[in-house]
Z-matrix of the N, CA and C atoms (Angstrom, degrees):
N
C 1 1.451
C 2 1.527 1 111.25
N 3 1.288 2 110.52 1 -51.39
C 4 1.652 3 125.19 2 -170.22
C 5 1.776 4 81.22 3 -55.36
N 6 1.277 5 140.09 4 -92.44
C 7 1.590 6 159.76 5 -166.53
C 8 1.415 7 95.93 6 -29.51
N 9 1.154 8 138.20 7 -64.95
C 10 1.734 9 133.24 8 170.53
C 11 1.650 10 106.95 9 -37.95
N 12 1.798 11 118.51 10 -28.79
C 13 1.170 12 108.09 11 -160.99
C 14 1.691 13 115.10 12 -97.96
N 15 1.484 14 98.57 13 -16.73
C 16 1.498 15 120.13 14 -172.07
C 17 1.878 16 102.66 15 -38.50
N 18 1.321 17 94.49 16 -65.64
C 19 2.058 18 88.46 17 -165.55
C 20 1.530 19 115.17 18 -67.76
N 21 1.307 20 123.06 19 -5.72
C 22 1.607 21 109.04 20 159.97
C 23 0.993 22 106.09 21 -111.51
N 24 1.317 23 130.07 22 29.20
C 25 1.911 24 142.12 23 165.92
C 26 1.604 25 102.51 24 -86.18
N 27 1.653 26 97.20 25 -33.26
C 28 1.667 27 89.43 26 -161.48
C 29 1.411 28 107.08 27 -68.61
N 30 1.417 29 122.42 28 -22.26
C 31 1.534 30 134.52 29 -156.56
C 32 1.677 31 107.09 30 -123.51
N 33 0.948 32 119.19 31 -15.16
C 34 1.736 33 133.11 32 176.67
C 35 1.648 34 120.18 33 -102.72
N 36 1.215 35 113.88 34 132.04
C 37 1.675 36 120.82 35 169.61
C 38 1.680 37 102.75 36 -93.69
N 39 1.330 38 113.62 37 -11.67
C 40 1.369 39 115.66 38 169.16
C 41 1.394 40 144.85 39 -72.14
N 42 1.792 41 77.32 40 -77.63
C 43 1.397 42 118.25 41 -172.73
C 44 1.997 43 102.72 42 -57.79
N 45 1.317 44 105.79 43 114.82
C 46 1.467 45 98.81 44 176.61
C 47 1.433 46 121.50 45 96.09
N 48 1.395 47 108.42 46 -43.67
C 49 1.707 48 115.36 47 171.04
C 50 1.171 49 111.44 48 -69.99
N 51 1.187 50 115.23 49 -69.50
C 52 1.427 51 131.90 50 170.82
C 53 1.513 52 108.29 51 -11.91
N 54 1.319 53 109.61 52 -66.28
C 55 1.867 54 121.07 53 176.91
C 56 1.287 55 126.94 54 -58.77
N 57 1.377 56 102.30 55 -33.83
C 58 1.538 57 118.53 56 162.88
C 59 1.995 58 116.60 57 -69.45
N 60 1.387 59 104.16 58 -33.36
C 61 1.067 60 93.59 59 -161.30
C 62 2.179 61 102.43 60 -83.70
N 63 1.434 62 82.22 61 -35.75
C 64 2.172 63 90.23 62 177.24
C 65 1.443 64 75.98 63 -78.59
N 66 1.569 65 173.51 64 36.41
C 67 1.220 66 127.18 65 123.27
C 68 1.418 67 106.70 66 -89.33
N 69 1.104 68 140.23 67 1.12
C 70 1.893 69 132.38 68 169.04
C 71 1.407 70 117.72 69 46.03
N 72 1.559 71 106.40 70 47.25
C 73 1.423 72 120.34 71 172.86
C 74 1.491 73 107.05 72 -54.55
N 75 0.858 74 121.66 73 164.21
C 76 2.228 75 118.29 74 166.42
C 77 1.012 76 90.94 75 -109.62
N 78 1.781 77 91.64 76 174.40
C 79 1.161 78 101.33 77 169.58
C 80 1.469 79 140.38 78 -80.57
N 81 1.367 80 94.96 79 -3.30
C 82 1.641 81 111.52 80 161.56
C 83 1.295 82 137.31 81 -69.36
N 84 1.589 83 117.95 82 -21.54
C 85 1.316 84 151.08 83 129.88
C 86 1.264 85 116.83 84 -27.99
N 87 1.158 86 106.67 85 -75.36
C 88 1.615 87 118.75 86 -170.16
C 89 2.081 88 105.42 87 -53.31
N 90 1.434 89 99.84 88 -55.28
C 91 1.488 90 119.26 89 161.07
C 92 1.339 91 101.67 90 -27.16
N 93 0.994 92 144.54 91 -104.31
C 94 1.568 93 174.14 92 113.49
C 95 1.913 94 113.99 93 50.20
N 96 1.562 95 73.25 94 -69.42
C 97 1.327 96 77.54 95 165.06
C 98 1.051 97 174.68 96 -73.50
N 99 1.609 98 90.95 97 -36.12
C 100 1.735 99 152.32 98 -169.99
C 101 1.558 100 105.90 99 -104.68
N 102 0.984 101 92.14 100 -74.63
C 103 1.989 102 115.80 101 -143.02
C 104 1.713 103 97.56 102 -98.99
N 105 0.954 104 154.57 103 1.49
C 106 1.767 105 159.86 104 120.24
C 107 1.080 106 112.49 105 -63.20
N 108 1.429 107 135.71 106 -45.47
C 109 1.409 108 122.70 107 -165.02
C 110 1.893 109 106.15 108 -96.43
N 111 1.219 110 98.41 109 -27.42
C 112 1.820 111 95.23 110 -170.66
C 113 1.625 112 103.19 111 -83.98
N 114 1.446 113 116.47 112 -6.22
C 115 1.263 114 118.80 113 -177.58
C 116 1.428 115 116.45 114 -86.86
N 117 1.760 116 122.27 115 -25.80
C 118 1.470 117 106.87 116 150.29
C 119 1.201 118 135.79 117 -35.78
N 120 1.379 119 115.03 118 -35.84
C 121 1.393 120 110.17 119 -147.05
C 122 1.668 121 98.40 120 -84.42
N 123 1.496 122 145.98 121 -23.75
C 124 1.472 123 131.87 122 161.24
C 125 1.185 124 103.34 123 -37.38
N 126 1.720 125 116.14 124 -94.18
C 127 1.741 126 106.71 125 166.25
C 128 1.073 127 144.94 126 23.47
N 129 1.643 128 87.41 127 -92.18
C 130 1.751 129 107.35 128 177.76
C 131 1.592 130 105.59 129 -64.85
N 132 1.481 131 121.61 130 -48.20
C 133 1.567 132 113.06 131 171.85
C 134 1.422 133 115.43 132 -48.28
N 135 1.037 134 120.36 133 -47.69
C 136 1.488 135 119.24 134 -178.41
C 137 1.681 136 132.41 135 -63.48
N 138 1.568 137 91.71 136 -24.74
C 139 1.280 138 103.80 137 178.74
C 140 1.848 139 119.64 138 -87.91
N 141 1.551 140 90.33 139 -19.29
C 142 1.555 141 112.19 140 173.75
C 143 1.956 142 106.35 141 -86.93
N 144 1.402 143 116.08 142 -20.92
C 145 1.663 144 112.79 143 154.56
C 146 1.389 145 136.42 144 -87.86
N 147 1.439 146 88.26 145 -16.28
C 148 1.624 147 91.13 146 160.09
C 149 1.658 148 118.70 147 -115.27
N 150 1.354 149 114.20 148 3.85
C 151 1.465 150 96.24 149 162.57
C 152 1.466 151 112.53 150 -100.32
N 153 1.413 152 126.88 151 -7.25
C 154 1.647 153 134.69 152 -175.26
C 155 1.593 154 99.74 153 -118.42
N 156 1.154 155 132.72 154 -10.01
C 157 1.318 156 121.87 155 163.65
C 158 1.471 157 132.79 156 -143.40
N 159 0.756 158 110.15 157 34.96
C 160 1.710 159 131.29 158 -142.89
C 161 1.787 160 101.05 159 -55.69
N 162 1.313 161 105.52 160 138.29
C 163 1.621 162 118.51 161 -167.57
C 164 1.315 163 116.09 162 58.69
N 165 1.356 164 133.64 163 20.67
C 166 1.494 165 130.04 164 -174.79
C 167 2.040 166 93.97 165 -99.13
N 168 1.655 167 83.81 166 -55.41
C 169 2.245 168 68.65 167 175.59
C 170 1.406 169 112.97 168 -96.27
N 171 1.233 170 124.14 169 -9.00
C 172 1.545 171 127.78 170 -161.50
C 173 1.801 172 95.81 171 -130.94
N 174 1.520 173 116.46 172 58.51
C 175 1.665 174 99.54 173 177.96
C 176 1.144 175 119.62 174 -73.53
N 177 1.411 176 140.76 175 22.77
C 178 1.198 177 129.62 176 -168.22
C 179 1.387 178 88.97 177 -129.94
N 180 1.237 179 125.62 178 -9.37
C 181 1.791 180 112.55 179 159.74
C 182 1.700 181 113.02 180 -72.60
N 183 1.166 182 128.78 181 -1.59
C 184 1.904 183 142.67 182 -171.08
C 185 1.889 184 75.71 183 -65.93
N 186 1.697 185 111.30 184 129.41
C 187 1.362 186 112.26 185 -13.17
C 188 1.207 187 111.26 186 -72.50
N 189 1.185 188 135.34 187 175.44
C 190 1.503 189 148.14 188 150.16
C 191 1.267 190 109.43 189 -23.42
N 192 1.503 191 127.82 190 155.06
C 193 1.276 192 141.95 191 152.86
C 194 1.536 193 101.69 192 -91.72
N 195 1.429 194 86.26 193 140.60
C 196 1.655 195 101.74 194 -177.64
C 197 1.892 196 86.29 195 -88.71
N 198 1.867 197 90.67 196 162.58
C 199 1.291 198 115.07 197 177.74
C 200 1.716 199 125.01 198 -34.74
N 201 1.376 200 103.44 199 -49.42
C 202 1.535 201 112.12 200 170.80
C 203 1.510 202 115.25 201 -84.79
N 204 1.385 203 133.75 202 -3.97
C 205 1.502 204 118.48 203 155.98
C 206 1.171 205 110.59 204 -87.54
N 207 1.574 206 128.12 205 -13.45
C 208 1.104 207 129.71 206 178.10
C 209 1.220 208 113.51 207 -66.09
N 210 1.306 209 106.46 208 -51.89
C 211 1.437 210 128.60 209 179.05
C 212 1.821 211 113.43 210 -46.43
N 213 1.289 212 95.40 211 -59.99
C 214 1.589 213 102.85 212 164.15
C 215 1.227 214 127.76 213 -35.04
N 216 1.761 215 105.91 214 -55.12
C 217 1.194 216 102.77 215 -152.32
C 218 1.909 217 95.06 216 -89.41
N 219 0.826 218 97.24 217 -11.02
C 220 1.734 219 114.83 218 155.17
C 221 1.704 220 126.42 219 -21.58
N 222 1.283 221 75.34 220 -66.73
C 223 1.718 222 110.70 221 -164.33
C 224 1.408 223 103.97 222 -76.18
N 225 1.408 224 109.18 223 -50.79
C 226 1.630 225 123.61 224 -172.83
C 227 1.907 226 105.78 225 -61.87
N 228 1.476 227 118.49 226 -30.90
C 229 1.042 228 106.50 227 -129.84
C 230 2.097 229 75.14 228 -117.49
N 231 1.202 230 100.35 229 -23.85
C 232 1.851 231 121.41 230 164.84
C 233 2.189 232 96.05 231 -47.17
N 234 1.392 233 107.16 232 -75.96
C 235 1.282 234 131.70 233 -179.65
C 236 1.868 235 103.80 234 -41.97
N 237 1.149 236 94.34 235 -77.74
C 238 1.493 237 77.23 236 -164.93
C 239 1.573 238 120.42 237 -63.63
N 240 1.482 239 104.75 238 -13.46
C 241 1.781 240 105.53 239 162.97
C 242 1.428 241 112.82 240 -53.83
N 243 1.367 242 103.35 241 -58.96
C 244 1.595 243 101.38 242 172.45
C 245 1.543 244 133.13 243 -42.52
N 246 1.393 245 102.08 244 -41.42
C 247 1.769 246 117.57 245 170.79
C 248 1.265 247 85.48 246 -72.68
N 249 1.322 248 158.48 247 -117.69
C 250 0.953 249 145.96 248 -115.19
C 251 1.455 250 117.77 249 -56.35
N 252 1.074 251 144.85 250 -1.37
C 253 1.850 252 153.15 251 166.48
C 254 1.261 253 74.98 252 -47.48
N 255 1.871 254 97.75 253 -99.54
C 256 1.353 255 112.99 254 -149.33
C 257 1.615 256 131.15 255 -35.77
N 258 1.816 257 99.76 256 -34.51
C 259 1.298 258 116.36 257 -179.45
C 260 1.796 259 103.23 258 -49.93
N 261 1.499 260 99.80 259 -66.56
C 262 1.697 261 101.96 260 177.43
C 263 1.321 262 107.55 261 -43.43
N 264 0.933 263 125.42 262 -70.79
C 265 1.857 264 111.74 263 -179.51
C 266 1.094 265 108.70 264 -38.86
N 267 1.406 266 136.42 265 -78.17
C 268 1.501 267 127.05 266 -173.35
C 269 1.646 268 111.84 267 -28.21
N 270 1.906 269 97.90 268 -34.83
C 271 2.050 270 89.59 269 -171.53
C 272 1.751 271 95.98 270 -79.95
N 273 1.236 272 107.51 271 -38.71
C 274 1.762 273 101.48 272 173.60
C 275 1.660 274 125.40 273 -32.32
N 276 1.278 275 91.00 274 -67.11
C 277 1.144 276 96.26 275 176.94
C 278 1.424 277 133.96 276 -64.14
N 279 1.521 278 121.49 277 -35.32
C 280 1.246 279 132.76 278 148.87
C 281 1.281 280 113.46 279 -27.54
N 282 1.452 281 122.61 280 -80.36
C 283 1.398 282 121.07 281 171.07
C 284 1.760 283 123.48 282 -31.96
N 285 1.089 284 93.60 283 -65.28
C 286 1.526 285 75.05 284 174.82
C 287 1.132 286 130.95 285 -82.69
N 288 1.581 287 132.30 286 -0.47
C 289 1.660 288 135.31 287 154.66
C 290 1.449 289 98.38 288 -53.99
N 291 1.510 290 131.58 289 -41.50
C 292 1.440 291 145.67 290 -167.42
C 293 2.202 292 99.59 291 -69.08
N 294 1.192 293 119.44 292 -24.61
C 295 1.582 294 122.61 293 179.38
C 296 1.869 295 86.08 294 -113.50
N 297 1.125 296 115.85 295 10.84
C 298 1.495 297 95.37 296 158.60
C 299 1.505 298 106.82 297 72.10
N 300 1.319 299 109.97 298 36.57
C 301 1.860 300 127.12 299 160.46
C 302 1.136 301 110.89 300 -154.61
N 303 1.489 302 103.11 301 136.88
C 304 1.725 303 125.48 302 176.82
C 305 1.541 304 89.49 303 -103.69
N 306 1.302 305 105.64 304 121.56
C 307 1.125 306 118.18 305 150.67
C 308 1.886 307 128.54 306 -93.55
N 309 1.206 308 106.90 307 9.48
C 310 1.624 309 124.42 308 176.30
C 311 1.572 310 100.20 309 70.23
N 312 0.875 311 128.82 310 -178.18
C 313 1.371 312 149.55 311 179.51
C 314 0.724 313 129.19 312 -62.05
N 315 1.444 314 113.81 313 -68.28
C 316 1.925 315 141.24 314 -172.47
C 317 1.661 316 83.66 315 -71.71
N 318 1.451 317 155.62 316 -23.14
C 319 1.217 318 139.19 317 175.95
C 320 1.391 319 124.25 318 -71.59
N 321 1.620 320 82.72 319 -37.46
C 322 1.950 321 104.78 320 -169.68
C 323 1.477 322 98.58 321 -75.90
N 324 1.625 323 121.47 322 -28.69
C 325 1.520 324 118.85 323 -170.32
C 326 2.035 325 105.81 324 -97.12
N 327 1.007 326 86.39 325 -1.71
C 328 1.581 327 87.70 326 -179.56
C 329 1.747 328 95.54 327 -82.93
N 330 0.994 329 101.81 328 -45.72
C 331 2.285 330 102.27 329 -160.22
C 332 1.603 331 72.62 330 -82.19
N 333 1.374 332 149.15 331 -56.88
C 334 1.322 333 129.19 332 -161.11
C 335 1.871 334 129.24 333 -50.84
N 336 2.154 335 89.37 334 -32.24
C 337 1.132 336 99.78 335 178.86
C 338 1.714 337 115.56 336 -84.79
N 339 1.399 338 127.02 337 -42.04
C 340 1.070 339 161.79 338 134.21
C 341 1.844 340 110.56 339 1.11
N 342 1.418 341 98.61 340 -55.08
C 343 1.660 342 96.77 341 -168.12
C 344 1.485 343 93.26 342 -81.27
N 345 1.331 344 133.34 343 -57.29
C 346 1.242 345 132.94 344 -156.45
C 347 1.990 346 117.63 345 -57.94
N 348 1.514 347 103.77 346 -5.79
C 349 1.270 348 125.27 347 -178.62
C 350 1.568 349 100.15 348 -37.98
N 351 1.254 350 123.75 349 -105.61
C 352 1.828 351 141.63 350 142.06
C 353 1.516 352 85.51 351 39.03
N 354 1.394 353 104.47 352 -82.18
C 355 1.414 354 107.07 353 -154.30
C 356 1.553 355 122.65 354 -66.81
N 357 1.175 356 101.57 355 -41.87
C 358 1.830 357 118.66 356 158.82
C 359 1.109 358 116.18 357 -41.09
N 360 2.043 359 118.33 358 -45.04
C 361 1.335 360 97.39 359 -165.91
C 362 2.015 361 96.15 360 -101.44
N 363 1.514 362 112.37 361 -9.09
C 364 1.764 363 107.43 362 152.50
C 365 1.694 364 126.41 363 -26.89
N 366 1.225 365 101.23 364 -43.60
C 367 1.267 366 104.77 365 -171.62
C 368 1.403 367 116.65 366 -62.84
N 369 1.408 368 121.99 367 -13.45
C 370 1.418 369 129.46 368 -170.77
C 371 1.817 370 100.52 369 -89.47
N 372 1.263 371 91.44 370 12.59
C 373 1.846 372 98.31 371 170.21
C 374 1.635 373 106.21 372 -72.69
N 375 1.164 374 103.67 373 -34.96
C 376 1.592 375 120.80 374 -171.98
C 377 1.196 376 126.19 375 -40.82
N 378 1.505 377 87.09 376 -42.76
C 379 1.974 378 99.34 377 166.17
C 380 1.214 379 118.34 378 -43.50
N 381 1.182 380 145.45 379 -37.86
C 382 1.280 381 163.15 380 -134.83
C 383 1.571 382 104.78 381 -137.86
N 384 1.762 383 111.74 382 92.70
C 385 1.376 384 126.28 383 170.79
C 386 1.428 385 111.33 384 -58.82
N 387 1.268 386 116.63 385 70.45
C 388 1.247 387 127.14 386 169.41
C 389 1.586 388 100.58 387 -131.52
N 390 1.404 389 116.64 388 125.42
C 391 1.446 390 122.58 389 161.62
C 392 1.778 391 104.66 390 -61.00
N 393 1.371 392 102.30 391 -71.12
C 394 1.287 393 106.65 392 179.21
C 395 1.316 394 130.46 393 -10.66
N 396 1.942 395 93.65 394 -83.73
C 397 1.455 396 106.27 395 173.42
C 398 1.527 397 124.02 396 -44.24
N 399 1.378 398 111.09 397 -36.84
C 400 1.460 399 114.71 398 -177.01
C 401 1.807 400 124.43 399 -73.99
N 402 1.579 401 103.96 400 -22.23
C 403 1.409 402 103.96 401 170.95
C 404 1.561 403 110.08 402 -80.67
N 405 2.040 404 124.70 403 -24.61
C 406 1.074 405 119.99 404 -167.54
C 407 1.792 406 103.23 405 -71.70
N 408 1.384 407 100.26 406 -28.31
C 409 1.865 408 114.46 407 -179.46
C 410 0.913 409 95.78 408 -42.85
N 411 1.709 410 115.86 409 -74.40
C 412 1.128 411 132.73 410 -160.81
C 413 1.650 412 125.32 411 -73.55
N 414 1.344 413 109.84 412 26.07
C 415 1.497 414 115.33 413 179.20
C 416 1.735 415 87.61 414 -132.57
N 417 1.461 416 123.33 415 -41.24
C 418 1.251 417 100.21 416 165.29
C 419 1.326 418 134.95 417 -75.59
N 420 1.232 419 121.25 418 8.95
C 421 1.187 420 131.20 419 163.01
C 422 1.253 421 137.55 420 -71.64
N 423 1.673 422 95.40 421 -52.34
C 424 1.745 423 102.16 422 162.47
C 425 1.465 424 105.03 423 -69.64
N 426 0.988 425 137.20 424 -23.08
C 427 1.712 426 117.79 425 -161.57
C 428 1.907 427 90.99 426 -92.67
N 429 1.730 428 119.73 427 2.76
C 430 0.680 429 92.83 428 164.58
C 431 1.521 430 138.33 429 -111.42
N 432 1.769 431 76.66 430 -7.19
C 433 1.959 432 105.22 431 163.91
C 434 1.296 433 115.30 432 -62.65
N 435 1.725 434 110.02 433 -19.51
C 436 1.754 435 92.61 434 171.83
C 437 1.017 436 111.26 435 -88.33
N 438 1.444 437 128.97 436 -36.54
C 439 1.406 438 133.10 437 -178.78
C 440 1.945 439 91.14 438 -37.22
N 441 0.623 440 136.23 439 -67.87
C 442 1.855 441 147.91 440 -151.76
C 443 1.053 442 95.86 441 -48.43
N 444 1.338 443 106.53 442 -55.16
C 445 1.619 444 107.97 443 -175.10
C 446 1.400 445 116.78 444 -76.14
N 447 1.053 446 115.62 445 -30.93
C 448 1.981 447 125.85 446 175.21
C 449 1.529 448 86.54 447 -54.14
N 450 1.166 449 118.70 448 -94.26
C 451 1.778 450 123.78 449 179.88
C 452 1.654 451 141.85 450 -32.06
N 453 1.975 452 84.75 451 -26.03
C 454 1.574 453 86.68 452 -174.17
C 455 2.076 454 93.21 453 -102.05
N 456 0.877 455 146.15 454 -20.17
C 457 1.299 456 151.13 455 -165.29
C 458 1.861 457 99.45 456 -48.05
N 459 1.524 458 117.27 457 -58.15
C 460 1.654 459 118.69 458 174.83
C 461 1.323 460 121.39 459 -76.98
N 462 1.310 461 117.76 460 -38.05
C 463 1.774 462 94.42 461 149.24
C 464 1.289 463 151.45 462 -53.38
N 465 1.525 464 109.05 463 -62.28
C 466 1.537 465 128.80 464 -173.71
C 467 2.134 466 99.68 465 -70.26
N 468 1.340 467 102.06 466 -27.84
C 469 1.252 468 104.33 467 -155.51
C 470 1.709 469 104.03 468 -85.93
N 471 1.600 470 106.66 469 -39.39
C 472 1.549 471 127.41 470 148.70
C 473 1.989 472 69.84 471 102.88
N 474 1.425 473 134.30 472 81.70
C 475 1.203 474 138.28 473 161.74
C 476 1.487 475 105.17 474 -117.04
N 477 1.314 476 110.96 475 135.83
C 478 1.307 477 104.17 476 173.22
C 479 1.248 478 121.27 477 -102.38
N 480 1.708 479 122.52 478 -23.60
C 481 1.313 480 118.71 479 -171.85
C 482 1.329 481 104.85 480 -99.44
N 483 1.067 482 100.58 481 148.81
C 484 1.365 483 111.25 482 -157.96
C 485 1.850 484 103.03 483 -98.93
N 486 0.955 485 118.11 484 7.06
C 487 1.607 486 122.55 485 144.43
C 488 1.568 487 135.05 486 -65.97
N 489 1.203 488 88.68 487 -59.14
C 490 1.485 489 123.40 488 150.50
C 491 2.015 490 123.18 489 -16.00
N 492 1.437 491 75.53 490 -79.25
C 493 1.469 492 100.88 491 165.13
C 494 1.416 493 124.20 492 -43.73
N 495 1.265 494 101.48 493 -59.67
C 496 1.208 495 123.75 494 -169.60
C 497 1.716 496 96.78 495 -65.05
N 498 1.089 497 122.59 496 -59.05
C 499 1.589 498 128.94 497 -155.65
C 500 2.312 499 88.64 498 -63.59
N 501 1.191 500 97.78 499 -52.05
C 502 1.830 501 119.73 500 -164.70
C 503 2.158 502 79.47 501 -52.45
N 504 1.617 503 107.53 502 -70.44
C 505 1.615 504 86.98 503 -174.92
C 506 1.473 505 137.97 504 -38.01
N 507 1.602 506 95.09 505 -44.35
C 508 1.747 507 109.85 506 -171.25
C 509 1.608 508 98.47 507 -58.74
N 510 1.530 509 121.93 508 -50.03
C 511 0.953 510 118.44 509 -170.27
C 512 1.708 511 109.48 510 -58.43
N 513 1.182 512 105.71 511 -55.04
C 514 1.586 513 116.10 512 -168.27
C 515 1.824 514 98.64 513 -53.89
N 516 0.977 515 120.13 514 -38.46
C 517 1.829 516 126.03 515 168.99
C 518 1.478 517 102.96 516 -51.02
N 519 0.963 518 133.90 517 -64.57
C 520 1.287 519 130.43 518 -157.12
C 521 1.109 520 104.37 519 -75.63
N 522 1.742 521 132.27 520 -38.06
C 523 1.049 522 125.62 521 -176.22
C 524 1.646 523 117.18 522 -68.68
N 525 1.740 524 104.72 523 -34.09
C 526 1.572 525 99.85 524 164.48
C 527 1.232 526 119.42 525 -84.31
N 528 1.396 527 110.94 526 -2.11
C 529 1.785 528 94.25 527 158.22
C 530 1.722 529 120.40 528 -66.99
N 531 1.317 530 90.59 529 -48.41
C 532 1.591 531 111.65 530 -169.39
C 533 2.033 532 101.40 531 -72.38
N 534 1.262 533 111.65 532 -9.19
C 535 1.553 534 98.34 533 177.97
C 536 1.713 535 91.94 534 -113.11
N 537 1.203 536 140.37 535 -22.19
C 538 1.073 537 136.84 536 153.91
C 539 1.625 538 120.56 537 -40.22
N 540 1.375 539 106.39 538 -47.18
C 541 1.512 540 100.55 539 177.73
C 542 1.927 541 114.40 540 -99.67
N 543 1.286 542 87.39 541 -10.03
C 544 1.566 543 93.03 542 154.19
C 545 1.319 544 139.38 543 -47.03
N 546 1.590 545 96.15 544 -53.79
C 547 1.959 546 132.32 545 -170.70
C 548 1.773 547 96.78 546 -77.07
N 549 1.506 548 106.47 547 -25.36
C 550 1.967 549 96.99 548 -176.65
C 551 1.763 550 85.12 549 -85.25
N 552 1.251 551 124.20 550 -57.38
C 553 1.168 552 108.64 551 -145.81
C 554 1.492 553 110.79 552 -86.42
N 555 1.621 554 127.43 553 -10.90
C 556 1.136 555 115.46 554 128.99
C 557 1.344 556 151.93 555 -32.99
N 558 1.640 557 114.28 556 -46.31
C 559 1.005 558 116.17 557 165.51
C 560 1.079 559 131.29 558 -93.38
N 561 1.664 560 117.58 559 4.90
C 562 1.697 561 128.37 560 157.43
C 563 1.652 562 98.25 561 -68.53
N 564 1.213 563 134.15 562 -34.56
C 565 1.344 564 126.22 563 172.95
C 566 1.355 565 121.68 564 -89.64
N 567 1.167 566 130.25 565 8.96
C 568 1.478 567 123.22 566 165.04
C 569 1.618 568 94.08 567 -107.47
N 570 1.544 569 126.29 568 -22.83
C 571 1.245 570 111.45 569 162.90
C 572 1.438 571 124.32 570 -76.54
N 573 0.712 572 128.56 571 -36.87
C 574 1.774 573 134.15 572 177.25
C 575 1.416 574 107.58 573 -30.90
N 576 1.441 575 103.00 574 -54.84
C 577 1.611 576 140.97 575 -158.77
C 578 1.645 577 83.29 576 -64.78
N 579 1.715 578 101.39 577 -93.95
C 580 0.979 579 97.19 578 -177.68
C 581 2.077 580 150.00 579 -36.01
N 582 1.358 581 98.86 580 -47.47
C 583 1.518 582 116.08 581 157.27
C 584 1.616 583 108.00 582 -59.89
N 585 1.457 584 141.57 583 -60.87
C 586 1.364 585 143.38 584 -170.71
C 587 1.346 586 102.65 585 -64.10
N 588 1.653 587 135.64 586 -10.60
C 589 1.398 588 122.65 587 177.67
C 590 1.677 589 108.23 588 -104.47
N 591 1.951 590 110.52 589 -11.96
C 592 1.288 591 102.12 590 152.14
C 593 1.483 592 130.67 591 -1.31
């Protein structure tokens, strides 16, 4: 249901939220449903560009990772996607306790789980041994993970002023920029570690 609703999400405060928000999924839902299963697919894409094309989008991984660092770096990179949901909600919600609204949890983890969609399903650029194509994916993706959050912040969040909103999105952008490049360069350091003790 949520995936039928994504492309008039990117451009609507309505269309799609609205349904999400009178259905009162939790955030255990969203977990479950959402945010475990769409998070293979970086991984699994990655592991399908470097075992069928290896150094064509990623040349600075040459040589290749064999099957079990792949696998690793799999797992590691599976994990901290998962930590990072909840983390964004915790910053969601912060922010707006900070303008003096709780938007509860299950709100803050819905737009947390919700925005990162775009980018989850980017990864299916991978198929396609094109460097190119895969960075253009991946730039329309984030510009379309903010859109989510620009749109989804007065629904899910239940804000009415539209200042408000506005100030709670910008913030919530930067913070998934800044935990976005967090989560790579985090997990370039639990891989290092891990792969260098090989």
């Amino acid at each position: 249901m949520i995936m039928n609703h994504i492309p008039s999400m990117l451009v609507s405060e309505k269309t799609g939220w609205e349904e999400i928000d009178k259905s009162n999924y939790s955030a255990r839902w969203f977990f479950r449903s959402l945010v475990t299963p769409l998070s293979l697919l970086p991984p699994a894409m990655y592991a399908y560009a470097e075992l069928v094309h290896p150094g064509v989008i990623f040349p600075l991984s040459m040589p290749a990772l064999t099957a079990m660092q792949l696998l690793v770096t799999g797992i590691v990179f599976y994990v901290m996607q998962l930590l990072m949901v909840p983390y964004m909600a915790m910053l969601i919600q912060r922010m707006a306790k900070g303008r003096d609204h709780d938007p509860g949890y299950d709100g803050a983890y819905a737009l947390a789980a919700i925005a990162p969609v775009p980018l989850w399903l980017s990864s299916l650029s991978l198929l396609v041994p094109n460097q190119g194509f895969v960075i253009g994916v991946g730039i329309a993706a984030w510009i379309a993970a903010l859109a989510l959050i620009r749109h989804g912040v007065r629904p899910l969040l239940h804000i009415d002023d539209e200042k408000t909103a506005h100030y709670i999105a910008n913030m919530v952008s930067l913070g998934g920029i800044a935990a976005g490049i967090g989560l790579l360069v985090v997990s370039a350091m639990v891989l290092s570690l891990l792969l260098g003790a090989w």
